[in-house]
C-alpha positions, -999 to +999 in steps of 0.1 A: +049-559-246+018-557-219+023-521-218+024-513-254-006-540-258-018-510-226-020-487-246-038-496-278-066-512-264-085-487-265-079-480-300-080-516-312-112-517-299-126-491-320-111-509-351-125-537-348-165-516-342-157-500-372-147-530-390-178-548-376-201-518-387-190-517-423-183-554-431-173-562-475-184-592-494-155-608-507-134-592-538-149-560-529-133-554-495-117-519-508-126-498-478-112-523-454-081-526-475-075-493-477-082-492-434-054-520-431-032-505-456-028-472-433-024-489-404+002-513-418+021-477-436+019-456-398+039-488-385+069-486-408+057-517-424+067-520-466+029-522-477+015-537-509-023-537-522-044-552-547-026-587-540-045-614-557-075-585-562-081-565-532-055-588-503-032-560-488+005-572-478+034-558-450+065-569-446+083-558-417+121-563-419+143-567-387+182-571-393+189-616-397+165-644-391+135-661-405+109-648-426+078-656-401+040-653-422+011-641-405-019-643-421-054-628-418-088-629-438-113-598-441-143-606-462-176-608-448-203-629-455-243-620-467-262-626-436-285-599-418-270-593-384-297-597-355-271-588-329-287-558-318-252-542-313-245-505-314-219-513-338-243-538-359-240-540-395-267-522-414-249-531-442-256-543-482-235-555-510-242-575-549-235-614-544-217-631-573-251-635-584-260-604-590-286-597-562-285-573-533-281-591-499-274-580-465-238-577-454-220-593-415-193-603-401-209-633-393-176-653-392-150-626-372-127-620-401-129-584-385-119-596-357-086-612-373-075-582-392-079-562-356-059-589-339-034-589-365-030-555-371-026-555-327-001-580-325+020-561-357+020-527-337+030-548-303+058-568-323+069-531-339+074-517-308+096-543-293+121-545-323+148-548-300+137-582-287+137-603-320+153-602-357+140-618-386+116-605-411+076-605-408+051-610-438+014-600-426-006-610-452-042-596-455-062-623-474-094-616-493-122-638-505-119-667-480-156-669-477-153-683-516-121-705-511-109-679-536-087-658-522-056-675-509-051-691-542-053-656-561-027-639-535-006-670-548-009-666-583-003-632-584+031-639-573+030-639-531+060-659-525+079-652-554+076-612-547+078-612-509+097-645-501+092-681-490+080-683-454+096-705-426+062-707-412+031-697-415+010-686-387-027-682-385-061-683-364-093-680-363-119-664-341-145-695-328-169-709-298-143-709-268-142-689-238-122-655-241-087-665-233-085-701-243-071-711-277-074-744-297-047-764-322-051-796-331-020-812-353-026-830-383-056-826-405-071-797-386-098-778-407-122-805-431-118-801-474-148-778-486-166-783-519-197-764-527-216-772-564-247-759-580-267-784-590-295-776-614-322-807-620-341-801-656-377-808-659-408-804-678-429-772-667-466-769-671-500-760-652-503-772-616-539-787-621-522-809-647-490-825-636-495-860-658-483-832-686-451-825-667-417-835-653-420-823-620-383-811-609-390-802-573-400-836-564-369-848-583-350-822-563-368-833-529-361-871-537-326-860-543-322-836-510-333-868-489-312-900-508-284-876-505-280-877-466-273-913-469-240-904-480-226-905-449-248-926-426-248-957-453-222-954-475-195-941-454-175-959-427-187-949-390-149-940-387-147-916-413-158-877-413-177-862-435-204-835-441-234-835-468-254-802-466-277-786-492-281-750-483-310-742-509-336-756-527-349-728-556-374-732-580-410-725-586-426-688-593-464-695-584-480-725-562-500-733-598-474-735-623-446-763-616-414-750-634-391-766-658-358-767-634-348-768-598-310-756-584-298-770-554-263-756-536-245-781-517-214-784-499-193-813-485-169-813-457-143-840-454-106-848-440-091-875-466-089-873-504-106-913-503-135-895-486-140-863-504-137-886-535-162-910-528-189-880-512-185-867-542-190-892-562-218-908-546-237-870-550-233-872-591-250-910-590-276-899-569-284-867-582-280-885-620-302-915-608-335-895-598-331-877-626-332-906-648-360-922-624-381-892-632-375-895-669-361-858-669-358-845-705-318-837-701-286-845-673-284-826-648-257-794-649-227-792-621-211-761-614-183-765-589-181-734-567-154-736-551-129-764-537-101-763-515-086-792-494-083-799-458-059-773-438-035-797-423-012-785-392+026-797-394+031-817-357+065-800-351+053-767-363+024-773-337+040-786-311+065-757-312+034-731-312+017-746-287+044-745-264+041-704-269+005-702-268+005-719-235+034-699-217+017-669-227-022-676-222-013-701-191-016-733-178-046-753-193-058-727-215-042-744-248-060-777-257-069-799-290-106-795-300-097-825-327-105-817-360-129-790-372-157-794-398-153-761-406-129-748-437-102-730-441-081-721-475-053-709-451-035-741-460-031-730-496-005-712-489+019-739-473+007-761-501+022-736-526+053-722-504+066-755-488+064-738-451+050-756-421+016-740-409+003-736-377-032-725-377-057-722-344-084-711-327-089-686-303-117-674-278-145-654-282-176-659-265-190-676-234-223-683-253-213-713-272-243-720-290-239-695-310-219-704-334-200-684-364-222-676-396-248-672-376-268-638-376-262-634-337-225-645-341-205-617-320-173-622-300-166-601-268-145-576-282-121-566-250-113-598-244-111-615-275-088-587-289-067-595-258-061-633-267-058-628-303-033-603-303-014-623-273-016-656-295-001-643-325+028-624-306+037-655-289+033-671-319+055-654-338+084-648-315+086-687-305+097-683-347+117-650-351+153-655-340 
């Protein structure tokens, strides 16, 4: 399997440049479909696109055994890369809002596809060495917590079979070569709203004549971060963030309405309920403190629950992550804050999943989503594509 791995090194490693240069928001990742869809066909693999939208599926079928799911995301997120790669993403693409934003793969689903798409050709090659059936499954939208769920109800399982497992990972701030799996609730819920406060808007020089909603909004922005430092227990985990604040067209006219985008993070249903809740009362009492002339509006974004590892599945995986990678190069990071919707699809399949992360830089500050988020692709490609092999095999009979 090293020599096949030998051999398409070189070639995985332009992938995943090409990938990086030409990154798709999510829903509209047609060229990168259409990339993986190739690839997937000159492997002998059954291929199937437009999957919950744009998700590509291959199923590789080997004589008995178990039907082993690997999974990978490709979407990209709007961020302006300030890499200063060759290969950086000059990039642009229409947000679900409408508006033109820069395009990167600020969060190495290109790096996943590449790994998968590695390990598939490795695992091809060596037919002789395992039987049971694989199900790669390209997954769009996870940036929106969208697309796992639309792969599912257009039919995943029941038009390509119930998994035994399903295997995943995710690209993150560990060295090249090191991997990370923690069992039990490993990857935090994820529940982003739109908030918009209404006002009363008017001339600046006058504000006694107006409901001012950006100090509503900024009253709200601040009572909200005692969420978790006053009103949850020091035991618990649980993020508050608001990513924007938007209102106002001119520094003399206050405006009638301010929108503020949030997002929580949290591990337990209890907690997630309660963040949740706490963010309507708070949000509802300034409003009403600042005698605003209607409720505020909630749009949910998106919402997806904690990715939670089964302990045997993850015991079993680790064991095969560690054999191959080598001693002390497996360990538990405990949970992550960060979200995954990879867990939708055990939810909806009944299969154990195993889902970790795997090296990609020695500069660990920088962290994914941000502009100068890029793993080292040699090595990285290396582990990943290692991982999932071992991964897989410790599952196929």
């Amino acid at each position: 399997m090293l020599e096949r791995f030998a051999e398409i090194s070189a070639d995985l490693g332009a992938l995943y440049e090409d990938l990086h240069a030409h990154p798709e928001l999510s829903f509209a990742e047609h060229r990168t479909a259409g990339i993986v869809a190739g690839r997937l066909t000159s492997l002998g693999l059954e291929v199937t696109t437009g999957v919950g939208r744009t998700g590509v599926v291959g199923v590789l079928r080997n004589g008995e055994g178990p039907l082993v799911m690997l999974r990978a995301d490709f979407d990209a997120l709007p961020v302006e890369e300030k890499t200063g790669l060759p290969y950086a993403s000059t990039a642009t693409g229409t947000d679900p809002d409408g508006a033109t934003v820069p395009v990167m793969h600020a969060c190495g689903h290109d790096m996943h596809v590449t790994c998968l798409l590695g390990a598939l050709d490795v695992l091809a090659a060596a037919r002789a060495s395992w039987s049971g059936t694989l199900l790669a499954v390209f997954q769009p939208a996870e940036e929106l917590g969208a697309g796992a769920q639309a792969m599912i109800d257009d039919g995943l399982f029941t038009r390509f079979g119930t998994p035994s497992v399903i295997l995943g990972q995710h690209v993150g701030p560990l060295p090249p070569g090191m991997a990370g799996l923690h069992p039990g609730p490993a990857f935090a819920a994820s529940d982003s709203l739109r908030v918009t406060l209404h006002g009363r808007g008017g001339h600046g020089s006058r504000p006694e004549g107006t409901i001012d909603p950006i100090v509503m909004a900024a009253s709200a922005v601040m009572r909200l971060q005692t969420i978790v430092s006053r009103e949850l227990p020091a035991t618990e985990t649980a993020v508050v963030t608001v990513g924007a604040l938007r209102a106002g067209t001119k520094d003399n006219i206050i405006p009638d309405r301010a929108e503020l985008m949030m997002n929580v993070r949290s591990y337990t249903e209890e907690t997630r309920g309660h963040a949740l809740d706490a963010i309507h009362r708070i949000i509802g009492a300034e409003a009403a403190a600042s005698a605003a002339p209607a409720p505020p509006d909630y749009e949910t974004l998106h919402s997806f629950p904690a990715t939670v590892n089964d302990h045997e599945a993850s015991a079993r995986t680790a064991a095969a992550l560690s054999e191959a990678l080598g001693p002390g190069k497996v360990i538990d990071p405990g949970p992550v804050t960060g979200s995954e919707d990879v867990g939708l699809f055990a939810t909806a399949s009944g299969a154990p999943l195993c889902y970790w992360i795997f090296g990609g830089t020695e500069d660990l500050t920088v962290t994914n989503h941000s502009p100068h988020f890029a793993p080292v692709p040699a090595p990285t490609i290396r582990t990943g594509v290692t991982a999932l092999v071992a991964a897989a095999r410790a599952w196929l009979a």
